[in-house]
C-alpha positions in Angstrom: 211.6 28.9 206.9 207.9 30.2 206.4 207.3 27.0 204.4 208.2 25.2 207.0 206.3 27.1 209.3 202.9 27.5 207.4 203.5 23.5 206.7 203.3 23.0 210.5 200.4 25.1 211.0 198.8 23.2 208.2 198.9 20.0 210.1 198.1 21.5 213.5 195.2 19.7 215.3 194.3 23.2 216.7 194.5 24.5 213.3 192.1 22.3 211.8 189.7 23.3 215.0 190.2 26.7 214.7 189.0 26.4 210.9 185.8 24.2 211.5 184.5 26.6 214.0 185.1 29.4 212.0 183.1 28.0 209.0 180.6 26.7 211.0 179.8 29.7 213.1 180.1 32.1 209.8 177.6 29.3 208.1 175.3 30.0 210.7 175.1 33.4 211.1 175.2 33.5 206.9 172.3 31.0 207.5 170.4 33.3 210.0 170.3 36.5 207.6 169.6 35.1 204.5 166.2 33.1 205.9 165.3 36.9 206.9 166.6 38.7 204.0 164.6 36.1 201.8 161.6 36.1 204.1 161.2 40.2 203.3 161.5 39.4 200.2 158.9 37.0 199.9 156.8 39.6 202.1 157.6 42.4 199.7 156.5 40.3 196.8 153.2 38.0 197.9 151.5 40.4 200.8 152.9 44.2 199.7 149.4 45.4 201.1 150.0 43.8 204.4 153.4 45.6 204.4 151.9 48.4 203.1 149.3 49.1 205.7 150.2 51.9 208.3 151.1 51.4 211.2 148.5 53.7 213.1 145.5 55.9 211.5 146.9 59.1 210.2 150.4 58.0 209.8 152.6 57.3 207.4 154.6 55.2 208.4 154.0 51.4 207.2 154.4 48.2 208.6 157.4 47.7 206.1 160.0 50.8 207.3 160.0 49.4 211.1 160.6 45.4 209.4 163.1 47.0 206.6 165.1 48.9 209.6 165.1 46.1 211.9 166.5 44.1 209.1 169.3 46.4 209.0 169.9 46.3 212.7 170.1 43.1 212.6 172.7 42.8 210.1 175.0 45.2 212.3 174.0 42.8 215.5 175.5 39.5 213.9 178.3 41.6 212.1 179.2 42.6 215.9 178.3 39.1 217.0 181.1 37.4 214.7 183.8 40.4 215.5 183.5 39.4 219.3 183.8 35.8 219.1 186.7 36.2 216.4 188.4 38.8 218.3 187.4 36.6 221.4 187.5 32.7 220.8 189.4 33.0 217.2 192.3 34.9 218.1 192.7 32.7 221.4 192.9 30.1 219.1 195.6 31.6 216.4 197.6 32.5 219.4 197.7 29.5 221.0 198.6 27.8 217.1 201.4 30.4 216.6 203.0 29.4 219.9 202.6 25.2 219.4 204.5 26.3 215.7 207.3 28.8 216.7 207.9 27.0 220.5 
């Protein structure tokens, strides 16, 4: 009965929709953080004094923390970006699949 089932869902039209978007949309945020995670890189290794260089007189703090956090942050924002259009668009999708199958 699954076989039958997964078969169906398989040759779904929707299906085959469901799984280009997803693979676009995760190429494309994939895309997005490695051109920054790469361009830090690149920053760490040919201008490490320009990342060096505080941010103020007298502080600490260099130009590299704020760029290393935001890095981070953004990570966590296109994380949250994908969960909301898969828990949005995605699961629309897979429910609207399941009932074309089982109806």
């Amino acid at each position: 009965m699954n076989d039958v089932i997964y078969q169906r869902i398989e040759k779904s039209a929707r299906f085959q929709e469901l799984v280009h978007k997803r693979q676009r949309f995760a190429l494309l945020l994939t895309l997005i953080m490695l051109v920054l995670y790469v361009g830090f890189i690149l920053l760490i290794a040919f201008a490490p004094g320009w990342l060096g260089t505080p941010l103020h007189p007298g502080t600490n703090v260099t130009r590299g923390i704020p760029i290393g956090i935001g890095l981070i942050v953004v990570s966590f924002l296109l994380t949250g970006i994908y969960v909301w259009r898969a828990n949005g668009e995605f699961d629309r999708l897979t429910r609207q699949i399941l009932s074309e199958v089982k109806g």
